[in-house]
Backbone as XML, in Angstrom:
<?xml version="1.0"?>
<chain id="A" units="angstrom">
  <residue number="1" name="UNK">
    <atom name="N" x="-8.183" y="21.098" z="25.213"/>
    <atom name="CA" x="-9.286" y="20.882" z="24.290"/>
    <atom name="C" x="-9.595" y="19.395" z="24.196"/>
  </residue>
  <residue number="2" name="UNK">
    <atom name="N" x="-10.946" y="19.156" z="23.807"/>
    <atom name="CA" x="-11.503" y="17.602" z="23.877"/>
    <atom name="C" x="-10.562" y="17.096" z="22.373"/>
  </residue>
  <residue number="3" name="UNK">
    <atom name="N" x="-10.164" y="16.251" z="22.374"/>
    <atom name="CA" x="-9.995" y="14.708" z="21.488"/>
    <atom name="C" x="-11.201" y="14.649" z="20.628"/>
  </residue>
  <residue number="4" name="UNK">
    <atom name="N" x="-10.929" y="15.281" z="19.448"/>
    <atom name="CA" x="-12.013" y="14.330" z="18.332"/>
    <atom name="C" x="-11.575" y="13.275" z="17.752"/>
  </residue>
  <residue number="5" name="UNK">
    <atom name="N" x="-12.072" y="12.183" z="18.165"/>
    <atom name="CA" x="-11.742" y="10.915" z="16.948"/>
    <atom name="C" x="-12.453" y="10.871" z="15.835"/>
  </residue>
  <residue number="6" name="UNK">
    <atom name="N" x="-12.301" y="10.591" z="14.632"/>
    <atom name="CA" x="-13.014" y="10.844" z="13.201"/>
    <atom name="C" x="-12.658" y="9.575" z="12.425"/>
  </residue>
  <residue number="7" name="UNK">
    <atom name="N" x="-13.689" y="8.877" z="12.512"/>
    <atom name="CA" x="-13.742" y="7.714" z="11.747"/>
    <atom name="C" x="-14.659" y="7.337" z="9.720"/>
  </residue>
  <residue number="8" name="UNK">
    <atom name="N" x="-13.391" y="7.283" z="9.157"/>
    <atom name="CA" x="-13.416" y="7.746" z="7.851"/>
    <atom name="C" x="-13.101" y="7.041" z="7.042"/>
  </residue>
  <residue number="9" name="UNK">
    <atom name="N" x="-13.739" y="6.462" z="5.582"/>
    <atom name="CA" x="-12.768" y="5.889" z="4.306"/>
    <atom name="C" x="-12.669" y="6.975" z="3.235"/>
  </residue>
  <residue number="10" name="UNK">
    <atom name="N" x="-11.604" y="6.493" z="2.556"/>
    <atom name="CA" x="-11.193" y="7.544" z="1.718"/>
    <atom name="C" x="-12.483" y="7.917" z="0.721"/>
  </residue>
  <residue number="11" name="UNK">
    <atom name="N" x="-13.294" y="7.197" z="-0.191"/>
    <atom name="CA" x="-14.276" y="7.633" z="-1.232"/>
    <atom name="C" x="-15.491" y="7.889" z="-0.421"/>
  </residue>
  <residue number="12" name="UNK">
    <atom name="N" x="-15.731" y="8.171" z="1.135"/>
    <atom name="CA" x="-17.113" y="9.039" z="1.990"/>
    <atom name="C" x="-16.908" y="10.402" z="1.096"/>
  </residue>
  <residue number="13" name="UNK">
    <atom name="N" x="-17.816" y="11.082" z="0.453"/>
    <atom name="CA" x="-17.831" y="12.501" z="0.594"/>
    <atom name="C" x="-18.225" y="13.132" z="1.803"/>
  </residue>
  <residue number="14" name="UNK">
    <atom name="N" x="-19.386" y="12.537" z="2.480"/>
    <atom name="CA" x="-19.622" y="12.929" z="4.123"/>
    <atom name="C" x="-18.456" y="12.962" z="5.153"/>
  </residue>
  <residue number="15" name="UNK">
    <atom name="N" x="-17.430" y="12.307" z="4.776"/>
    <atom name="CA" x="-16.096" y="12.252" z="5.456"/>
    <atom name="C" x="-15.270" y="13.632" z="5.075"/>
  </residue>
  <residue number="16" name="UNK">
    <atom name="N" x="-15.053" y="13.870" z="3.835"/>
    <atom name="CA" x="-14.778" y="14.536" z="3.488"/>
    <atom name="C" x="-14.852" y="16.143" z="4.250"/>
  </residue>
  <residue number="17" name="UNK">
    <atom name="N" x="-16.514" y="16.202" z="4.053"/>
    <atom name="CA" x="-16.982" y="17.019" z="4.316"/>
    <atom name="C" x="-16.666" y="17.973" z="5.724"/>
  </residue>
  <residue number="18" name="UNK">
    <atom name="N" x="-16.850" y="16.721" z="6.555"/>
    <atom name="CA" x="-17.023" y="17.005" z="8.184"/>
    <atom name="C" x="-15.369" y="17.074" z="8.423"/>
  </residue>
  <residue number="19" name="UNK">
    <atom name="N" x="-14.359" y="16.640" z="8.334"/>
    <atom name="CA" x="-13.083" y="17.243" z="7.877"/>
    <atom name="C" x="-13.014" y="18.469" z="7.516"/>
  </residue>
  <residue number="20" name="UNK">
    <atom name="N" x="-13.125" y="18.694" z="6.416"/>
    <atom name="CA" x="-13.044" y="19.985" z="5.847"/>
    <atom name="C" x="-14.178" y="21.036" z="6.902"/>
  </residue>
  <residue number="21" name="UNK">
    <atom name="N" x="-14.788" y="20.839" z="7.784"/>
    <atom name="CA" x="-15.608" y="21.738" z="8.350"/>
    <atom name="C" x="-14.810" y="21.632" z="9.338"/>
  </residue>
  <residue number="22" name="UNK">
    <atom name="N" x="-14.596" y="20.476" z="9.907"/>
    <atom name="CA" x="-13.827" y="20.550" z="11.335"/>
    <atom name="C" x="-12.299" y="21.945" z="11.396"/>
  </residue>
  <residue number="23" name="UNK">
    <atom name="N" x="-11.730" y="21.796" z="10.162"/>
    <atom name="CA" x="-10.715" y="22.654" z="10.459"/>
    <atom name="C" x="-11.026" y="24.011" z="10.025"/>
  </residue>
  <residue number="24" name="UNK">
    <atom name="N" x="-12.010" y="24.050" z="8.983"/>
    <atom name="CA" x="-12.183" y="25.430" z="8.981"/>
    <atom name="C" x="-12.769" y="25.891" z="10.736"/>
  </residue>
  <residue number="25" name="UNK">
    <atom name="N" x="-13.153" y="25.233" z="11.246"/>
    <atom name="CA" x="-13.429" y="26.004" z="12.501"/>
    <atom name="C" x="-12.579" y="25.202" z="13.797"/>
  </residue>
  <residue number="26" name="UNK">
    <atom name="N" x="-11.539" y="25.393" z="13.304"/>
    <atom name="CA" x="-10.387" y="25.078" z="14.187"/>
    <atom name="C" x="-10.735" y="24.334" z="15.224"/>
  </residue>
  <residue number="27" name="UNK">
    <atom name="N" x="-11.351" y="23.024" z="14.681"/>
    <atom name="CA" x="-10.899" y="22.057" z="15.556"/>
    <atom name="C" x="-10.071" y="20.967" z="15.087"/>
  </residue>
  <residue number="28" name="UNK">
    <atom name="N" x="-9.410" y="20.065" z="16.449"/>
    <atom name="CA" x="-8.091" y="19.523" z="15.546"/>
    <atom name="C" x="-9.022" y="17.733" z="16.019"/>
  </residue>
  <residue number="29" name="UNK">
    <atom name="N" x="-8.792" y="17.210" z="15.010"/>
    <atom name="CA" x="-9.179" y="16.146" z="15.393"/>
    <atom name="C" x="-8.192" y="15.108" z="15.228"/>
  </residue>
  <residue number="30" name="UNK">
    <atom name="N" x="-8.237" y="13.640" z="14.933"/>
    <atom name="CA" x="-8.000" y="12.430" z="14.926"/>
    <atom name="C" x="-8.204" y="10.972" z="13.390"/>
  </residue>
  <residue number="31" name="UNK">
    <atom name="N" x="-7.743" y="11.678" z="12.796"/>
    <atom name="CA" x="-8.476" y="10.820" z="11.869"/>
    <atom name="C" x="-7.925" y="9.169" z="11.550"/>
  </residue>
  <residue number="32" name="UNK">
    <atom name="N" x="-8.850" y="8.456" z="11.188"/>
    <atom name="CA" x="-8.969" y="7.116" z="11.533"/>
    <atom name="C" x="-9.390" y="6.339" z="10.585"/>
  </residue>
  <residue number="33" name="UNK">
    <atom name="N" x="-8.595" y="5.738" z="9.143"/>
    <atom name="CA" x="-9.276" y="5.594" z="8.118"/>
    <atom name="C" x="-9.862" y="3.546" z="8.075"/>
  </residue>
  <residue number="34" name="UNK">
    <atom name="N" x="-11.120" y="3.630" z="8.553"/>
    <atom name="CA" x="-11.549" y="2.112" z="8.632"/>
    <atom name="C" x="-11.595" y="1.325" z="7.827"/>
  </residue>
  <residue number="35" name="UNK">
    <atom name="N" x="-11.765" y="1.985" z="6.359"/>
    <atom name="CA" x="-11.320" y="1.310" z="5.469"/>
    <atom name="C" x="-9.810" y="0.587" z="4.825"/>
  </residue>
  <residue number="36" name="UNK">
    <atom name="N" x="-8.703" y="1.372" z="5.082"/>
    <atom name="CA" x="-7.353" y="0.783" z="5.309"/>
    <atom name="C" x="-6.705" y="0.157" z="6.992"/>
  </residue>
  <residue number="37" name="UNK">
    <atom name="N" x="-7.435" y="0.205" z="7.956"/>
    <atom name="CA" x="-7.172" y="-0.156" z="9.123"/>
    <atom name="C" x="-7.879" y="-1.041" z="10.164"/>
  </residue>
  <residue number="38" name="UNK">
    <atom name="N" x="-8.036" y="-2.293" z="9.892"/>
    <atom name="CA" x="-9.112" y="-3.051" z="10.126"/>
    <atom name="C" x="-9.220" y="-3.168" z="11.800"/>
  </residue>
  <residue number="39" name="UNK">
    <atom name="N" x="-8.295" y="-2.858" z="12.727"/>
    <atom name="CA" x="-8.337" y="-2.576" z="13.833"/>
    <atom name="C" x="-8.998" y="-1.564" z="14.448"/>
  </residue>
  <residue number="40" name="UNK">
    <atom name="N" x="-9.159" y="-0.314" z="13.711"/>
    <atom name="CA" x="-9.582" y="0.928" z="13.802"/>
    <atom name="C" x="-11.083" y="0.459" z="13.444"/>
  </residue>
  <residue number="41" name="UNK">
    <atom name="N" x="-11.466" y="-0.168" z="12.480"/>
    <atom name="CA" x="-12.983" y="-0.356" z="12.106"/>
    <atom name="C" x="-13.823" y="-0.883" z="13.432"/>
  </residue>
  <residue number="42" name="UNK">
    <atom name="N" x="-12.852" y="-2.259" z="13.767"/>
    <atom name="CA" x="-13.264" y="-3.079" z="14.841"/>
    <atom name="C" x="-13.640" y="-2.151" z="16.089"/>
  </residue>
  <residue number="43" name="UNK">
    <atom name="N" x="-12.479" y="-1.197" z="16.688"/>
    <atom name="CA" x="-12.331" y="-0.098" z="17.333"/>
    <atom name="C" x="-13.436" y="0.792" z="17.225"/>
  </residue>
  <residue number="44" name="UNK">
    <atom name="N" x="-14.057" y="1.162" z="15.455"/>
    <atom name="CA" x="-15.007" y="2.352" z="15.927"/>
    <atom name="C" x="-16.897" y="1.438" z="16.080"/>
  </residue>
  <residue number="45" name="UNK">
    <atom name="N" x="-16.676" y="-0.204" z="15.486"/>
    <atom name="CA" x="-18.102" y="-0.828" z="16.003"/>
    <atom name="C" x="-17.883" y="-1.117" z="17.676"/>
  </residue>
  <residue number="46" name="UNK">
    <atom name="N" x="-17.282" y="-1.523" z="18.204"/>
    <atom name="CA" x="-17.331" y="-1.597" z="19.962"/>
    <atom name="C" x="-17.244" y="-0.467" z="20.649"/>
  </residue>
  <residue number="47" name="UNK">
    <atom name="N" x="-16.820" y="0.570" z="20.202"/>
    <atom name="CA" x="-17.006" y="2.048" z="20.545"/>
    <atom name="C" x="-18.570" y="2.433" z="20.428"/>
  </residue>
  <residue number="48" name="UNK">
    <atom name="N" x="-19.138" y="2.473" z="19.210"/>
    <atom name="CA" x="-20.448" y="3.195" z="19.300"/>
    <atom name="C" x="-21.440" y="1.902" z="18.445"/>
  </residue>
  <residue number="49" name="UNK">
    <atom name="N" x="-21.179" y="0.996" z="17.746"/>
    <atom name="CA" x="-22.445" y="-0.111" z="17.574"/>
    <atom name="C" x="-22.696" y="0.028" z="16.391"/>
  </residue>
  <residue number="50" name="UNK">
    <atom name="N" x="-22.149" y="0.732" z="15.553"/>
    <atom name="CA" x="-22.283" y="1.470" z="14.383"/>
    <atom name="C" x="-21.359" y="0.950" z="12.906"/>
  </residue>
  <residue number="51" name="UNK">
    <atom name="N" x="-21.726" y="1.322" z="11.829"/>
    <atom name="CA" x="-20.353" y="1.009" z="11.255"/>
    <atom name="C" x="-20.670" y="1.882" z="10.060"/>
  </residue>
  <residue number="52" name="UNK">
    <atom name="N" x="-21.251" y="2.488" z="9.760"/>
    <atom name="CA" x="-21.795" y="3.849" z="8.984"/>
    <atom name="C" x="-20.404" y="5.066" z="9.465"/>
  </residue>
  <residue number="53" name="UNK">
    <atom name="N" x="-20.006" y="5.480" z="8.077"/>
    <atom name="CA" x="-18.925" y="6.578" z="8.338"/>
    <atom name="C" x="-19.599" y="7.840" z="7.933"/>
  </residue>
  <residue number="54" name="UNK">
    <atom name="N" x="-19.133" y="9.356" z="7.581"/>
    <atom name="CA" x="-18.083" y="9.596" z="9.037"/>
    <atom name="C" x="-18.812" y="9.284" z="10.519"/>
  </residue>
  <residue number="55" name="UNK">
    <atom name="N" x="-17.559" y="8.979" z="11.803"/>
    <atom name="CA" x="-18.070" y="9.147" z="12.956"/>
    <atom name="C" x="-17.480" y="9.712" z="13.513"/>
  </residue>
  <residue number="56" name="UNK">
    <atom name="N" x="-17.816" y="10.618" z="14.573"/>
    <atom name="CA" x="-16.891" y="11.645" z="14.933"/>
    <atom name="C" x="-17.467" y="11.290" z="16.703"/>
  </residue>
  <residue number="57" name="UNK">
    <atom name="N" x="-16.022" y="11.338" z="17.363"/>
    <atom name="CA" x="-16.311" y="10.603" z="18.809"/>
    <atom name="C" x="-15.600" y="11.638" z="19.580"/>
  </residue>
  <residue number="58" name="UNK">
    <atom name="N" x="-16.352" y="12.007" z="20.594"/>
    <atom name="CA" x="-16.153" y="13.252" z="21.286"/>
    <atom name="C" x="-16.328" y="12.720" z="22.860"/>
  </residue>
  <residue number="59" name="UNK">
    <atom name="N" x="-15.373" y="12.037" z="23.774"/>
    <atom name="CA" x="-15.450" y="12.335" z="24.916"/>
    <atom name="C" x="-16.005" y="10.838" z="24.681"/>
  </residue>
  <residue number="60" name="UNK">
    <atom name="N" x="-17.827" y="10.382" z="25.171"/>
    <atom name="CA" x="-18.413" y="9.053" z="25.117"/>
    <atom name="C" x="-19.062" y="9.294" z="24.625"/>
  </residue>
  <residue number="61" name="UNK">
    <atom name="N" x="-19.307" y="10.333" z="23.659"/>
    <atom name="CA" x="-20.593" y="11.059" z="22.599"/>
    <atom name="C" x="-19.861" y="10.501" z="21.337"/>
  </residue>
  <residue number="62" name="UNK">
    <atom name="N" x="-21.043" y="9.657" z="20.207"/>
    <atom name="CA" x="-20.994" y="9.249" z="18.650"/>
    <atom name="C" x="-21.856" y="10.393" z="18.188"/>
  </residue>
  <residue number="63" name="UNK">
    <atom name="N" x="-21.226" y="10.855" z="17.218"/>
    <atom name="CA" x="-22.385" y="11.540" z="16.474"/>
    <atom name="C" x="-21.822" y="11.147" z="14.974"/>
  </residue>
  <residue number="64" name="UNK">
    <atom name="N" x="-23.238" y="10.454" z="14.692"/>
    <atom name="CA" x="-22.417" y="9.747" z="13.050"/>
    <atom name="C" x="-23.357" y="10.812" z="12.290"/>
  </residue>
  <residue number="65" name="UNK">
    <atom name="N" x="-22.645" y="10.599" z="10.981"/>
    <atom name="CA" x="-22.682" y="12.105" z="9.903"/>
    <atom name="C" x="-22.319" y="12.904" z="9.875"/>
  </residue>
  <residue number="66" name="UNK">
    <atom name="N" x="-22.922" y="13.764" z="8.906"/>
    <atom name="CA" x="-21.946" y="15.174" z="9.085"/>
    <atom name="C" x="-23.211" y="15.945" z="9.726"/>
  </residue>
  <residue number="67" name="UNK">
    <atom name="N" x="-22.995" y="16.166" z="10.844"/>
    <atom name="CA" x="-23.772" y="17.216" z="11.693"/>
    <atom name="C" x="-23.161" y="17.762" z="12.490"/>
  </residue>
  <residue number="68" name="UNK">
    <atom name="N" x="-22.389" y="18.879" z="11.810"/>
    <atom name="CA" x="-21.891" y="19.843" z="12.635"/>
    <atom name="C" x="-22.200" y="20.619" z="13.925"/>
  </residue>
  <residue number="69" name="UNK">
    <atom name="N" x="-23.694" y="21.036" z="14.304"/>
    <atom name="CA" x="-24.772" y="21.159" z="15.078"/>
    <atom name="C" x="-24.185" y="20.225" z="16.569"/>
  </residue>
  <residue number="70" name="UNK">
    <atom name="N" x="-24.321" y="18.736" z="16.367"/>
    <atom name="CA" x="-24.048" y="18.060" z="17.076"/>
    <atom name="C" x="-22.716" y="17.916" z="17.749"/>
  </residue>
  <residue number="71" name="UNK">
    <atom name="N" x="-21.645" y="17.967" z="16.607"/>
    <atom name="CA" x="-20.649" y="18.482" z="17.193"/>
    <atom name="C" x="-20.471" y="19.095" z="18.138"/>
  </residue>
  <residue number="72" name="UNK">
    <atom name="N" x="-20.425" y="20.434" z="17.824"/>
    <atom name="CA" x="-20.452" y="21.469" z="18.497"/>
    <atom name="C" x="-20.997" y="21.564" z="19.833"/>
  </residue>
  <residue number="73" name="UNK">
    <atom name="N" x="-22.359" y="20.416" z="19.737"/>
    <atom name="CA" x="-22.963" y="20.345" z="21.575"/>
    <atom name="C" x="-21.743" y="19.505" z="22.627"/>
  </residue>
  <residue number="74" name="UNK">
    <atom name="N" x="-21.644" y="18.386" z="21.456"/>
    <atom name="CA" x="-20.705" y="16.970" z="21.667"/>
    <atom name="C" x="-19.015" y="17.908" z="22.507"/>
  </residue>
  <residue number="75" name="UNK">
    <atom name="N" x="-18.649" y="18.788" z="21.893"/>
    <atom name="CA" x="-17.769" y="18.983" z="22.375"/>
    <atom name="C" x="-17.633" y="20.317" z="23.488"/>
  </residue>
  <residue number="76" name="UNK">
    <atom name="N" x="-18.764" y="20.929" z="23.449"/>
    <atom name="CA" x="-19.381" y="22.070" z="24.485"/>
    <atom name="C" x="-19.352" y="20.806" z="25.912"/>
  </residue>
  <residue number="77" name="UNK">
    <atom name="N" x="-20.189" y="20.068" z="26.062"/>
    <atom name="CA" x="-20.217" y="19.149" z="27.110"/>
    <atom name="C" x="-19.166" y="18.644" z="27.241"/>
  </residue>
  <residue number="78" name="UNK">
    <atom name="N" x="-18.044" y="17.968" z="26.191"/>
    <atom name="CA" x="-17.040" y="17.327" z="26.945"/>
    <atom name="C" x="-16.094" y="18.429" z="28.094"/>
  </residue>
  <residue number="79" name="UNK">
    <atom name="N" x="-16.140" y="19.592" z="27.224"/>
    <atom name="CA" x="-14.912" y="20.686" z="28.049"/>
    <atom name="C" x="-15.731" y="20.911" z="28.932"/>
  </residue>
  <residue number="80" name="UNK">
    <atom name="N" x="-17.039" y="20.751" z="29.379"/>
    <atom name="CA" x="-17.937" y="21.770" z="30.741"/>
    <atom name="C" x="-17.815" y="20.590" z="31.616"/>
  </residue>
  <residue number="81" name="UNK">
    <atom name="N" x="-17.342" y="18.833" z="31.027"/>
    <atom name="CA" x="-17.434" y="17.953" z="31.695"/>
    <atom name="C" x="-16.174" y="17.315" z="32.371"/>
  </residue>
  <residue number="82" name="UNK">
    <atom name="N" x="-14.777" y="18.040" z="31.623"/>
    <atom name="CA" x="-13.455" y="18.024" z="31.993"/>
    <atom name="C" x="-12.766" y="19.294" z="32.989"/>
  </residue>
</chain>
């Protein structure tokens, strides 16, 4: 299965959210809190250009927010691409 990385601070409710969706539909992800880990922050702006949480990194696909929708394409392509 693809690697979700999930880039998160603790008071996002959108973080929250996309968490709590990710496992109800059994996917296992990575979580990465940028607000206590200033390496990880640095890590998720040179990754995708961004610095808006949640981000959820699938393969070389960002999909920031909670858009589950996207997900779901994000990680359909990584496994059809592995």
């Amino acid at each position: 299965m693809t690697q979700i990385d999930v880039y998160t601070t603790k008071t996002c409710p959108h973080c929250t959210r996309l968490k709590q969706w990710l496992s109800e539909h059994d996917y296992e992800y990575v979580e990465h809190q940028v607000d206590e880990n200033r390496e990880k922050a640095k890590e998720m702006i040179e990754r995708t250009g961004r610095r808006g949480v949640p981000q959820a990194l699938i393969g070389d696909q960002a999909v920031v927010g909670y858009q589950p929708k996207k997900i779901q394409e994000a990680v359909k392509n990584a496994n059809a691409n592995s």
